[in-house]
GUMIGU-353922 format. One line per 8 residues: their letters; for each residue z, x, y of N, C-alpha, C, CB. Coordinates in steps of 0.02 Angstrom, whole numbers. Glycine has a CB too. Layout:
N
a> Z X Y Z X Y Z X Y Z X Y; ...
END
This chain:
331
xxxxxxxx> 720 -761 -1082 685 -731 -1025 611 -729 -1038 712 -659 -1010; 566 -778 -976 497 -739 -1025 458 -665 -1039 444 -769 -1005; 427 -691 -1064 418 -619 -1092 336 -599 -1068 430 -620 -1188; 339 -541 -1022 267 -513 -982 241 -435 -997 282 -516 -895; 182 -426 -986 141 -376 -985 98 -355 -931 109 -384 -1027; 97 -283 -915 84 -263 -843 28 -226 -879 145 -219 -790; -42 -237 -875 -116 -206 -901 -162 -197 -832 -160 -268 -961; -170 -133 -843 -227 -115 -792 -237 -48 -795 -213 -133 -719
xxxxxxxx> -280 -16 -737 -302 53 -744 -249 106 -734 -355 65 -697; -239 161 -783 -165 189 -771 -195 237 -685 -129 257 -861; -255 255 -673 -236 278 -605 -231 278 -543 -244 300 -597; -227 173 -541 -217 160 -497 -149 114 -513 -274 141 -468; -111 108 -547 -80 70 -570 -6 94 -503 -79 79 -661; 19 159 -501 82 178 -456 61 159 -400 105 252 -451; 4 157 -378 -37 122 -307 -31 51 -297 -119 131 -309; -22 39 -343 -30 -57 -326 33 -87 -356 -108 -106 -372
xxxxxxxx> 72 -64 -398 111 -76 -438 154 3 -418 77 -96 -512; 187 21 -359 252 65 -341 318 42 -388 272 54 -253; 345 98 -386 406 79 -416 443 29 -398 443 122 -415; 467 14 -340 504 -28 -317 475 -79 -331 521 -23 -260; 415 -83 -347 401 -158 -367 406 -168 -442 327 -181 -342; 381 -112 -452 382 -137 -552 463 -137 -567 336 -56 -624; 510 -122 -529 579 -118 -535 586 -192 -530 618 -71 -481; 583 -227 -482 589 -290 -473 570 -340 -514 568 -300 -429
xxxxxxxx> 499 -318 -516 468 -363 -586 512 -380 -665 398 -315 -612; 537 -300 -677 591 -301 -747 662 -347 -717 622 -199 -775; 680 -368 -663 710 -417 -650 704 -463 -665 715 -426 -616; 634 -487 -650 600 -552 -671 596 -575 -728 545 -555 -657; 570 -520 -761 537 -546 -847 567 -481 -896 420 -547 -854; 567 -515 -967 554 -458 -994 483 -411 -1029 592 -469 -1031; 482 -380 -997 409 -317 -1021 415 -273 -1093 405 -242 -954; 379 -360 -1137 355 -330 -1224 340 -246 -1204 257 -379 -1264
xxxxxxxx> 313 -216 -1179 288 -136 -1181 305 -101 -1099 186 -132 -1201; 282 -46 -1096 278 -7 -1046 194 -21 -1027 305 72 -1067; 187 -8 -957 127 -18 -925 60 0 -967 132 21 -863; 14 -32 -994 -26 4 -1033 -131 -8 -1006 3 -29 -1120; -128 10 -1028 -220 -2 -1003 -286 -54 -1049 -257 88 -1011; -310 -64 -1020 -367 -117 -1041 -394 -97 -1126 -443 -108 -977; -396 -41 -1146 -426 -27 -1189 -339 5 -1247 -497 28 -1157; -298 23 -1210 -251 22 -1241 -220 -52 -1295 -215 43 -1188
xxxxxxxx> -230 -84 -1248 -230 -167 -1261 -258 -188 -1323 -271 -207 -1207; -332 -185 -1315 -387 -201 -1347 -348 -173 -1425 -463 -160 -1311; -334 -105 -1430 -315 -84 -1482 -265 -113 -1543 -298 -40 -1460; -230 -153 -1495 -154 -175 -1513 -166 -251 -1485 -82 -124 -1467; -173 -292 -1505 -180 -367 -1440 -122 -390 -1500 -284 -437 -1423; -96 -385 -1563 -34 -420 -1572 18 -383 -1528 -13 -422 -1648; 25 -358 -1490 100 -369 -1450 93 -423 -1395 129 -293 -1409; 14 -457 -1384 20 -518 -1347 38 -592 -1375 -38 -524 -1317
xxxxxxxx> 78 -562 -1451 94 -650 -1481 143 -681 -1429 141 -655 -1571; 212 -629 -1409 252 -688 -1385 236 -681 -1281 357 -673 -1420; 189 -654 -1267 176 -648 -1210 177 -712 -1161 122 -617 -1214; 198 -719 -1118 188 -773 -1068 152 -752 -1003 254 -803 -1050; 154 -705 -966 137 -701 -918 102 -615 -932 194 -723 -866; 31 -595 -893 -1 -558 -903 11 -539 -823 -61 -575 -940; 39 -462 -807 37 -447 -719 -61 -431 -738 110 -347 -676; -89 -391 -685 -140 -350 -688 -166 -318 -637 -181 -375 -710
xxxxxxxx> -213 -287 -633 -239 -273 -566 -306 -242 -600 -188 -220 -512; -356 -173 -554 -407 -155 -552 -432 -126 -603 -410 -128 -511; -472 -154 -692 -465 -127 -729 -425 -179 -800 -437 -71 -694; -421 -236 -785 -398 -291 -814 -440 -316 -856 -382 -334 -775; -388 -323 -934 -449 -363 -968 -477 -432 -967 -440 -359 -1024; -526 -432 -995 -572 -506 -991 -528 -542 -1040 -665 -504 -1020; -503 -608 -1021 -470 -654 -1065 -513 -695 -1120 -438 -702 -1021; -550 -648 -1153 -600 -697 -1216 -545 -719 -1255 -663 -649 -1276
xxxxxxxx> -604 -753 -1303 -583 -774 -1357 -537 -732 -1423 -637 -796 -1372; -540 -701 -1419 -504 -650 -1462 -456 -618 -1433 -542 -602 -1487; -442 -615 -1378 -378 -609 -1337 -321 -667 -1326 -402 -594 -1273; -365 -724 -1313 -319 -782 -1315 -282 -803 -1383 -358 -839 -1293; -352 -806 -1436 -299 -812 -1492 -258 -765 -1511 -323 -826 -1546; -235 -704 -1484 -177 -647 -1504 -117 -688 -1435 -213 -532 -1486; -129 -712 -1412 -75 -737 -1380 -82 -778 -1330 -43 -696 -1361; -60 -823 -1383 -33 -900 -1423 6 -918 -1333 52 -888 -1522
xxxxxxxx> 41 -870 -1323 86 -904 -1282 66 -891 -1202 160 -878 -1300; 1 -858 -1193 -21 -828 -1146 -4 -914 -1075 -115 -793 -1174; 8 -915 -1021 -1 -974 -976 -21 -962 -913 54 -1011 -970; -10 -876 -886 -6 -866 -834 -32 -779 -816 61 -891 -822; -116 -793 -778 -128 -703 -757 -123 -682 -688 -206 -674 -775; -89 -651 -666 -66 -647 -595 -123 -568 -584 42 -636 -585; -151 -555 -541 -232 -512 -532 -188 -482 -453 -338 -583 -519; -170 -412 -475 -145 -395 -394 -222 -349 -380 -50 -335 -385
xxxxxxxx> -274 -374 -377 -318 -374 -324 -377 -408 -309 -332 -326 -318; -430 -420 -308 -465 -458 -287 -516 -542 -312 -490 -412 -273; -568 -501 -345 -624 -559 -375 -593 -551 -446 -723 -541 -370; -589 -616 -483 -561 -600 -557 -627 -627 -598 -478 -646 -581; -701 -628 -576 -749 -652 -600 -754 -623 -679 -804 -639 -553; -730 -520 -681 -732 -502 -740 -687 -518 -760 -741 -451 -753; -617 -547 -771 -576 -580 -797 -555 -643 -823 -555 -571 -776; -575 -689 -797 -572 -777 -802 -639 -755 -871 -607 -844 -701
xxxxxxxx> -627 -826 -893 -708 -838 -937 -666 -909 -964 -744 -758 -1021; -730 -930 -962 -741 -1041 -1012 -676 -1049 -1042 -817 -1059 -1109; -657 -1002 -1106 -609 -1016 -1139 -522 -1010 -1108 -625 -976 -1193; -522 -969 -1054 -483 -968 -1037 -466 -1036 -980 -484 -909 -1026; -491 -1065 -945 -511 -1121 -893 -486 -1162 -955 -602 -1131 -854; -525 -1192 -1008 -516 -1230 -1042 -453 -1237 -1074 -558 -1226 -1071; -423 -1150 -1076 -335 -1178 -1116 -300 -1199 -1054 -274 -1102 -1162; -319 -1179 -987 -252 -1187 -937 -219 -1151 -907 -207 -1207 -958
xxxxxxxx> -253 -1078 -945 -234 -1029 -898 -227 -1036 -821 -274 -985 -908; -183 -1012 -808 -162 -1006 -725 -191 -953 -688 -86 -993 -713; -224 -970 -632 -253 -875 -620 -214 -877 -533 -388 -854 -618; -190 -833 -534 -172 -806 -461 -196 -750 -453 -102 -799 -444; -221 -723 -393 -261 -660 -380 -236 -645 -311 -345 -668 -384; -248 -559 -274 -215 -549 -211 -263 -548 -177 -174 -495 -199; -329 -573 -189 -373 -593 -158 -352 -596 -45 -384 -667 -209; -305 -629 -38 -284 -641 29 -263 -548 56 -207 -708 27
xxxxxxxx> -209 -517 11 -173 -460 35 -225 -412 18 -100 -446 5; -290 -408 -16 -344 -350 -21 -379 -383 58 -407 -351 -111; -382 -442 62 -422 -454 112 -407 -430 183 -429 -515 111; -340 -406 221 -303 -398 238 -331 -331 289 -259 -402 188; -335 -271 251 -352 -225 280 -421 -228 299 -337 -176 249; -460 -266 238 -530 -263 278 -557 -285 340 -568 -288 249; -498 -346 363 -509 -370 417 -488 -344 481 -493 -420 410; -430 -294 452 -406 -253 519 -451 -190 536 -328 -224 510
xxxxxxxx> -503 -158 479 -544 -101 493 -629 -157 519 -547 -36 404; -618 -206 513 -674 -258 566 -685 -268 616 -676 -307 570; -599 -289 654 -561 -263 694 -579 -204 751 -519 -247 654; -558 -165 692 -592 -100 745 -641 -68 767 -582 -60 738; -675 -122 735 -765 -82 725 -785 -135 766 -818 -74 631; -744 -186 766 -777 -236 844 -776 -216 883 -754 -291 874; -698 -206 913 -692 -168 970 -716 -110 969 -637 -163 988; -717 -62 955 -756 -8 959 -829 -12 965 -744 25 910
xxxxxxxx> -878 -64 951 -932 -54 926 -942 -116 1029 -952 -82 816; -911 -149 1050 -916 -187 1101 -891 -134 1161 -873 -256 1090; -874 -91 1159 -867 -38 1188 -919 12 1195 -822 -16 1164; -980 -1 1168 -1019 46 1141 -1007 131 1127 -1068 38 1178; -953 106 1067 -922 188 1056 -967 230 1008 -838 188 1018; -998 201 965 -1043 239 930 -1117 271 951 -1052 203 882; -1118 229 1006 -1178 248 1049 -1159 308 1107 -1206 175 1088; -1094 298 1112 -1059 360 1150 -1062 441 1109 -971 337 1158
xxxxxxxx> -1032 420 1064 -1024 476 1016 -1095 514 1001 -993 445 946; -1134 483 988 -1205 533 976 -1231 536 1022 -1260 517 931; -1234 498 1089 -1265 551 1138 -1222 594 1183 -1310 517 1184; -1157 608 1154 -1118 645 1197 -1142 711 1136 -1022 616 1214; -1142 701 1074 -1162 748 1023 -1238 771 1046 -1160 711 946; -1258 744 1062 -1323 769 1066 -1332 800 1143 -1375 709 1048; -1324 767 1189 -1323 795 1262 -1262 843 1274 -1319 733 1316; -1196 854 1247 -1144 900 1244 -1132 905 1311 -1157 964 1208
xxxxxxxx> -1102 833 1356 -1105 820 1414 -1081 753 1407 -1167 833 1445; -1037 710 1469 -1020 637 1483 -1053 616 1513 -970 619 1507; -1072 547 1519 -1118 498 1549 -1086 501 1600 -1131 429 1521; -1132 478 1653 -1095 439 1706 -1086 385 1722 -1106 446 1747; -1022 364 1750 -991 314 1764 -1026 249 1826 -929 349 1782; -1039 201 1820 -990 161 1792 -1053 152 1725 -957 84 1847; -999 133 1653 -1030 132 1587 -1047 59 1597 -981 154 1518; -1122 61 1561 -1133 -24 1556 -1124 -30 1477 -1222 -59 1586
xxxxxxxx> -1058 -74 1469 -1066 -103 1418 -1024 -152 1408 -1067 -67 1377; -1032 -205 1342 -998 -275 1348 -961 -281 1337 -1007 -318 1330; -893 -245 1304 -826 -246 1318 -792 -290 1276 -814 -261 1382; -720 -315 1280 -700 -368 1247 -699 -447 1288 -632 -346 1222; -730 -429 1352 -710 -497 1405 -755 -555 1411 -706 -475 1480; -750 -615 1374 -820 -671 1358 -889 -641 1315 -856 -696 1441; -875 -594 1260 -913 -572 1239 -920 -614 1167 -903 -507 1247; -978 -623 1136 -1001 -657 1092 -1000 -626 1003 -1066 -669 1123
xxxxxxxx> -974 -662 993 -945 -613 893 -964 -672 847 -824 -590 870; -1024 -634 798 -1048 -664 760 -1026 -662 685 -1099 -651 771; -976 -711 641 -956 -700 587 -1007 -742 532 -884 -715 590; -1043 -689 477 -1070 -716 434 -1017 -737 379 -1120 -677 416; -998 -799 368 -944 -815 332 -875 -844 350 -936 -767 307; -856 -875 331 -791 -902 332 -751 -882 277 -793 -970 335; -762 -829 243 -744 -825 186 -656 -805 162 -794 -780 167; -631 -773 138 -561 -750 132 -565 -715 199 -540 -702 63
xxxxxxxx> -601 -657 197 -600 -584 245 -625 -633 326 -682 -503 207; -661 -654 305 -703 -694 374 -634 -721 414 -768 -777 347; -601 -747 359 -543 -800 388 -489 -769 434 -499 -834 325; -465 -701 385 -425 -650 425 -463 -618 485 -402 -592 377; -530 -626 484 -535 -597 527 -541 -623 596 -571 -566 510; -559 -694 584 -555 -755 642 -481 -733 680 -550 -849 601; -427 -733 618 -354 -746 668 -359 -669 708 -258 -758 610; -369 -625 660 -362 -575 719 -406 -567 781 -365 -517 693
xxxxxxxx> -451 -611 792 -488 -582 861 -456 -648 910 -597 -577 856; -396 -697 877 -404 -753 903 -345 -725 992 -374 -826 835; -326 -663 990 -294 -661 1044 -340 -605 1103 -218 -640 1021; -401 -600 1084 -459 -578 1138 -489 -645 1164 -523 -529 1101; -538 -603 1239 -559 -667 1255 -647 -671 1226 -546 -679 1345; -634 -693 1180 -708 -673 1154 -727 -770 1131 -706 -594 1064; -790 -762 1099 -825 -830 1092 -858 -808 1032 -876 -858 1154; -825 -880 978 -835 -847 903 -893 -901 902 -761 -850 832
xxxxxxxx> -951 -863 853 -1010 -903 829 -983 -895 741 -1102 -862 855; -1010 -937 703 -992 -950 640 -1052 -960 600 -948 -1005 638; -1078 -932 532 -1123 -964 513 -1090 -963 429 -1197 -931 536; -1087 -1050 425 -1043 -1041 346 -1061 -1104 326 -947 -1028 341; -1112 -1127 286 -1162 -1200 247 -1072 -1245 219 -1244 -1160 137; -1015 -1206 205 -986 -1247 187 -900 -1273 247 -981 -1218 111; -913 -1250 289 -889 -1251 362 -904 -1317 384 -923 -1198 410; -892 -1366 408 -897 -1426 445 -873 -1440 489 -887 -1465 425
xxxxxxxx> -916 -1466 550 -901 -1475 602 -840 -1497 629 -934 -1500 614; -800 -1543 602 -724 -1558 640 -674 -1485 600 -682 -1663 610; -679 -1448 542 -647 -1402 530 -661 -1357 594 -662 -1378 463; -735 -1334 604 -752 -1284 669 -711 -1319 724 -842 -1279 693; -714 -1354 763 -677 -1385 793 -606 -1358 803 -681 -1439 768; -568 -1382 743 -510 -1343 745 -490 -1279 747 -485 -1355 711; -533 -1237 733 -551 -1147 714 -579 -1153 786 -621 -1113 634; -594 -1168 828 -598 -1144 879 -673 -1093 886 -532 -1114 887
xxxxxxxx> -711 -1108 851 -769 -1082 808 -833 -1121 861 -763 -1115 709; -894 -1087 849 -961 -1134 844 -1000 -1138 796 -1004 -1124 886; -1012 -1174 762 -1055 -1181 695 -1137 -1146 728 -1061 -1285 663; -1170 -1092 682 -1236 -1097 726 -1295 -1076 645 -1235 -1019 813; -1347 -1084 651 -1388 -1051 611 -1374 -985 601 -1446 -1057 631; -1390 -942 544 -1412 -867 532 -1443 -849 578 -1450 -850 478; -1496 -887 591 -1545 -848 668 -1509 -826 736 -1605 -908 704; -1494 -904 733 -1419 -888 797 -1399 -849 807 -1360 -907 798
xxxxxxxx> -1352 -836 748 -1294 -776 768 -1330 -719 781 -1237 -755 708; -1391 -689 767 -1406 -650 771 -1449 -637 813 -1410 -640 734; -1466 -694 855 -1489 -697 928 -1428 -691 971 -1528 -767 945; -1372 -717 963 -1329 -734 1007 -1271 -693 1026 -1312 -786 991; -1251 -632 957 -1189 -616 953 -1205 -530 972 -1153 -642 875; -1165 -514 1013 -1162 -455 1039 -1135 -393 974 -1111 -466 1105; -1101 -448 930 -1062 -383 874 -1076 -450 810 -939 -347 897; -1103 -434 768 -1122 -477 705 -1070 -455 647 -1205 -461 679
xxxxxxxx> -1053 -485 616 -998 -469 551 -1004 -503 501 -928 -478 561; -1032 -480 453 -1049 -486 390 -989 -506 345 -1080 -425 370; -976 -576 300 -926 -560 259 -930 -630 198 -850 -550 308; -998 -649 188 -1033 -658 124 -996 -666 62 -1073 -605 112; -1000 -686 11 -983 -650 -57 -1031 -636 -69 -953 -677 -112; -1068 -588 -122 -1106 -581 -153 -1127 -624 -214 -1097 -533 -158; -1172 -670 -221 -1196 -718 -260 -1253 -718 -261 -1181 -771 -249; -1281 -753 -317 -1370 -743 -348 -1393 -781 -264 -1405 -813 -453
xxxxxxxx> -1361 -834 -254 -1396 -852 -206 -1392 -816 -117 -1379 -921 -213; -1359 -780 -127 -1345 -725 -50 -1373 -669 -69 -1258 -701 -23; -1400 -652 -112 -1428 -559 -108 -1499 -578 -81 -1437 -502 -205; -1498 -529 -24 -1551 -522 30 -1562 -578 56 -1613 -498 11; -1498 -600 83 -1495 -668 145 -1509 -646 196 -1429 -707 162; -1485 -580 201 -1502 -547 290 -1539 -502 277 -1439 -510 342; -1615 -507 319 -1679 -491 329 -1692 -454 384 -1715 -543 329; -1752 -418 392 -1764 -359 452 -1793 -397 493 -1811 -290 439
xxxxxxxx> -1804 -469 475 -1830 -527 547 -1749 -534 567 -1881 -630 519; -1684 -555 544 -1612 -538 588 -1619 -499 640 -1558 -501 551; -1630 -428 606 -1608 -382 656 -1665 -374 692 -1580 -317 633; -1715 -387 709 -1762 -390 760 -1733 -439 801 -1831 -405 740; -1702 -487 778 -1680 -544 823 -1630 -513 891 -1633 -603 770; -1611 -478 854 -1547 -453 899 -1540 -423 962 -1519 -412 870; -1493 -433 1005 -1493 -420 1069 -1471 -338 1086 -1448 -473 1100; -1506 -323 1163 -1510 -253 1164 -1430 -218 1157 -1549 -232 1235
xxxxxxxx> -1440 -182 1123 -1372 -143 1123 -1306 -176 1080 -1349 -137 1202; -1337 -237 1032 -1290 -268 971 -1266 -192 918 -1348 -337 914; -1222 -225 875 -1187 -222 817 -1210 -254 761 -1130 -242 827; -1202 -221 704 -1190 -248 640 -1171 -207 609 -1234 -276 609; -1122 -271 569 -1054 -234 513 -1057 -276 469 -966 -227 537; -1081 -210 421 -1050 -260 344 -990 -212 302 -1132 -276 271; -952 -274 291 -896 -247 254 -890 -300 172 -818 -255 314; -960 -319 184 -962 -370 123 -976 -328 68 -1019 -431 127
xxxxxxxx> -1041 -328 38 -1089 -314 -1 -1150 -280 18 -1102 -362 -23; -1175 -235 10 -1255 -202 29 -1310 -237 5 -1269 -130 -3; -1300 -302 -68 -1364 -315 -80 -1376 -372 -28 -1377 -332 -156; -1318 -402 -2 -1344 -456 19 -1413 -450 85 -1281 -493 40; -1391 -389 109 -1447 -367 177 -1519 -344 98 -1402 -258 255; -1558 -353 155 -1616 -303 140 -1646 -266 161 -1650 -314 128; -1601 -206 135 -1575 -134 179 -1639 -108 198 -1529 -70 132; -1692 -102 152 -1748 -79 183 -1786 -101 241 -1781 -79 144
xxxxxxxx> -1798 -177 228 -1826 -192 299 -1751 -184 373 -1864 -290 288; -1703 -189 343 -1652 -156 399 -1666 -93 413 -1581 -153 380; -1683 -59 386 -1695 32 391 -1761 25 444 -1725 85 293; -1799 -7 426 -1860 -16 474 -1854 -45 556 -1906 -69 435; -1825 -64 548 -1799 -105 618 -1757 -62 653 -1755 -174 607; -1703 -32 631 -1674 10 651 -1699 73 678 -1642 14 615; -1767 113 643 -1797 168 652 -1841 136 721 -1837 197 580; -1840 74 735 -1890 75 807 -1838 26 880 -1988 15 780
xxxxxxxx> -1770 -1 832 -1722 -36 861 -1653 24 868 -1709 -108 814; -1672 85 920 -1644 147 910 -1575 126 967 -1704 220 931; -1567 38 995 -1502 17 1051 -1474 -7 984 -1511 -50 1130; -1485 -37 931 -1449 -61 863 -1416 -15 817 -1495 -91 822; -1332 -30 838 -1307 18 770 -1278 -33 717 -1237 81 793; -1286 2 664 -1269 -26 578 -1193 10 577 -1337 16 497; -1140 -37 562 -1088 8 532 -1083 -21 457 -1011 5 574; -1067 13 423 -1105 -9 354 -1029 37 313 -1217 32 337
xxxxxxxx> -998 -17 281 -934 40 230 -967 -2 169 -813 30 244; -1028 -38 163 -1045 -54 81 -1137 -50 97 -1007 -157 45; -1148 -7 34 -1225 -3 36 -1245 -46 -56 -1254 106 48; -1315 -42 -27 -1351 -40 -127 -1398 -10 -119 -1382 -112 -178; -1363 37 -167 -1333 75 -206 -1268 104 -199 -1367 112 -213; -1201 101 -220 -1134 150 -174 -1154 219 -232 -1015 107 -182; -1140 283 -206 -1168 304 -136 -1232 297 -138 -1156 373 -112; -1262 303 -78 -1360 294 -76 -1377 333 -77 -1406 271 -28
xxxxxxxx> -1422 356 -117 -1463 410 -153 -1471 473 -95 -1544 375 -180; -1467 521 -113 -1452 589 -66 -1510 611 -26 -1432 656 -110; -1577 548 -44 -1616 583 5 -1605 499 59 -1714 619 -30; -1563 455 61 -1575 400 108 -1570 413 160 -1545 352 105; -1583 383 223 -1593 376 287 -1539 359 299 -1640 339 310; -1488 329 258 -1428 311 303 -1373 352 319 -1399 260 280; -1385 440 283 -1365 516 321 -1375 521 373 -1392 573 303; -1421 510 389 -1464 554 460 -1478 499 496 -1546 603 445
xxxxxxxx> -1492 428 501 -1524 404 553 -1431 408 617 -1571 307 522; -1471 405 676 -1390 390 706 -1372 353 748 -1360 435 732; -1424 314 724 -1378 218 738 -1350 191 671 -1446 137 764; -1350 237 630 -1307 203 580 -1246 245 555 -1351 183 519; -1198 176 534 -1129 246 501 -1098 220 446 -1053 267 558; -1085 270 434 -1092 242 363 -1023 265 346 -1159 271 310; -966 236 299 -899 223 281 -910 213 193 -865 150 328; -860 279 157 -871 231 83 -837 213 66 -889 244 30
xxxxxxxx> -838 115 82 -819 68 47 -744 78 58 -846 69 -22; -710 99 125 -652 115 121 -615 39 133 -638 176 169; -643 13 186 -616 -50 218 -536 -89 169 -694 -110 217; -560 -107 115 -515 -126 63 -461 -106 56 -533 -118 15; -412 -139 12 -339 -88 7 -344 -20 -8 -291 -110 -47; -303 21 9 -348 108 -10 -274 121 -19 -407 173 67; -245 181 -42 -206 207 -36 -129 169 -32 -230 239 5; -70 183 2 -20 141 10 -18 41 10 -3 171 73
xxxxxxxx> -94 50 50 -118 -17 76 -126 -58 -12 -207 -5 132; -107 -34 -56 -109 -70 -106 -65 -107 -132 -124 -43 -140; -11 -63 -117 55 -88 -127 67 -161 -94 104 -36 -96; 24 -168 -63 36 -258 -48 19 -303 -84 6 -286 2; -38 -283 -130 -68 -332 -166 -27 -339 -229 -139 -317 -179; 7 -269 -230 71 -301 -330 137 -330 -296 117 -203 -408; 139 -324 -229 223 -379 -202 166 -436 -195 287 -355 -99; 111 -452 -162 92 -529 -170 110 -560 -253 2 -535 -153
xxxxxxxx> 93 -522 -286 75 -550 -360 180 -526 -375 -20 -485 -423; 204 -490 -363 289 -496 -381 321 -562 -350 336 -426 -344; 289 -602 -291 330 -663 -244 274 -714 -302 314 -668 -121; 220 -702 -333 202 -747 -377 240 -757 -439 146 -735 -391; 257 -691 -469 281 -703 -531 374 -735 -517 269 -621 -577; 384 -714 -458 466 -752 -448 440 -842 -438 520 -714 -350; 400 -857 -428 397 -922 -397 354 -957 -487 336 -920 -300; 327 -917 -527 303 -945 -583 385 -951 -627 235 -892 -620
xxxxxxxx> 416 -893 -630 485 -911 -657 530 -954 -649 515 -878 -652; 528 -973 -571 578 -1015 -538 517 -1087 -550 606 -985 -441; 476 -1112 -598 454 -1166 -585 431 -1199 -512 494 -1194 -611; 413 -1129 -470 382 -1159 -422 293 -1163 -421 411 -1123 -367; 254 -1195 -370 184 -1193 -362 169 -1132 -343 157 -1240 -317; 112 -1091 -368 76 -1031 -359 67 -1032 -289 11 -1025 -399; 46 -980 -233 48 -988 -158 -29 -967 -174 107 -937 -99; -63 -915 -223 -125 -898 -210 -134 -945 -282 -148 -810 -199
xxxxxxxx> -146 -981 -302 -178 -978 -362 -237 -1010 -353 -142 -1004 -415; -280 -991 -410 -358 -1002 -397 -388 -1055 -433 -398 -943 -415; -415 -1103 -407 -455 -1152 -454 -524 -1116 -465 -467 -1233 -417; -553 -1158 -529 -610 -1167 -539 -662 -1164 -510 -611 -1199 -551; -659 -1240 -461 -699 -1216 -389 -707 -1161 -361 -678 -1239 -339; -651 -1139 -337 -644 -1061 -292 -662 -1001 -348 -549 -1044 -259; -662 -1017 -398 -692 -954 -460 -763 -967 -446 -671 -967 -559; -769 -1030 -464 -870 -1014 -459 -894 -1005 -382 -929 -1100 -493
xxx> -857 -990 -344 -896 -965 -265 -864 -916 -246 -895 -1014 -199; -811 -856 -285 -796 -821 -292 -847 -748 -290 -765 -844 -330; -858 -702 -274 -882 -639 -269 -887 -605 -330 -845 -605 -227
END
């Protein structure tokens, strides 16, 4: 039977890894130890001599060199959640390691709380909310605002999250703008997409959606010339990264662009310093960093990585597994 190890943070570990799944898993393989932690590990790395398969999740160790040589038999790291950038490294690529990550099932919820912040935000619900707070009174009817009907949605990215989030708006009647350098025109085509510049979308799109990775070359891609660009009474949502904006000249634009709301569940700094503007201004709202698997919603990402480890046993092909490529443009 081979023989596996389940390493990660013990307090998120019943969250992502429920019983019923780690039950299943001891079906699968046999588990050298009981669930143990990154630094637990570190302590002990000979119980990874006869190891074959490493589960993991949030809190996973880095596969150096001194890990690999404690086990010899290592072939396969299954990552039940997202970027494994702190995990992969040269030596590991170079033996053959296998990397599968739940990269798709973390992506999952973020795209359904995108979702809602579209529609909501094309509704102009946040613009409702503070001046019903502030006037302590309802507008009158009829409301002008742009709704879900031929309305224009700007996705920065094609990325994992970008992708989920394409299918879910694909049963509104909306008109997707796209801005993604590695997107090509007959793929857009089929996505049902329009390829446009950064400027574009942010001339064009009634609700803008941020979903980037964060890379040396994307931090502070989106500029306070964007959001000047933007049309009266737009959106913007990031559910990416905070460095990639450059929040300050966004803060500026916003303090005189008072029809522009920010929904923002990622800043830089998480949280932003207790005297920031992004408390009090109220075109902006601010979410921490919930979007992601949270709570129950985790439990999807250790059954993605349990239908991996049945399909690595049964000699089948990985469904997520990650190349090289997709590591170095990885987040």
């Amino acid at each position: 039977m081979t023989k596996a190890i389940l390493v990660m943070n013990e307090d998120t570990r019943d969250l992502v890894y429920p019983s019923f799944i780690r039950e299943e898993i001891e079906q699968q393989v046999d588990l050298v130890k009981e669930p143990i932690t990154k630094n637990e590990l570190i302590k002990n790395l000979s119980i990874l001599e006869e190891v074959e398969v490493m589960l993991s999740g949030w809190g996973g160790p880095k596969l150096d060199q001194e890990l690999l040589d404690a086990a010899p038999n290592l072939k396969a790291f299954l990552y039940a959640a997202g970027s494994i950038k702190n995990n992969a490294t040269e030596e590991a690529w170079d033996r053959g390691i296998l990397f599968s990550t739940a990269v798709h099932a973390n992506g999952l919820p973020v795209a359904e709380f995108t979702l809602s912040q579209i529609l909501f935000c094309l509704k102009n619900g946040w613009q409702f909310v503070r001046n019903i707070r502030n006037s302590k009174t309802f507008p009158q009817k009829p409301f002008q605002i742009k709704g879900g009907f031929r309305s224009k949605i700007g996705l920065i990215s094609l990325s994992t999250v970008g992708r989920h989030t394409l299918e879910l708006l694909r049963p509104f009647d909306m008109d997707i703008f796209v801005f993604d350098p590695f997107v090509k025109e007959e793929e857009a085509k089929k996505l049902g997409v329009r390829l446009c510049s950064l400027e574009e979308i942010f001339k064009q799109a009634d609700v803008v959606s941020l979903h980037t990775p964060l890379l040396q070359e994307t931090v502070g891609m989106v500029t306070g010339e964007h959001f000047q660009m933007m049309k009266e009474g737009a959106s913007f949502i990031n559910t990416a990264r905070g460095a990639i904006v450059k929040e300050k000249e966004m803060l500026e634009v916003l303090k005189k662009r008072t029809d522009i709301t920010a929904v923002l569940d990622v800043t830089d700094p998480e949280p932003p310093s207790e005297d920031s503007p992004f408390y009090t201004m109220d075109n902006v709202v601010i979410t921490p960093h919930l979007a992601g698997s949270e709570g129950e919603e985790c439990g999807r990402m250790g059954a993605y990585m349990l239908e991996e480890l049945k399909r690595y046993v049964n000699a089948e092909p990985l469904k997520w597994q990650i190349t090289k490529d997709q590591f170095d443009r990885m987040a």
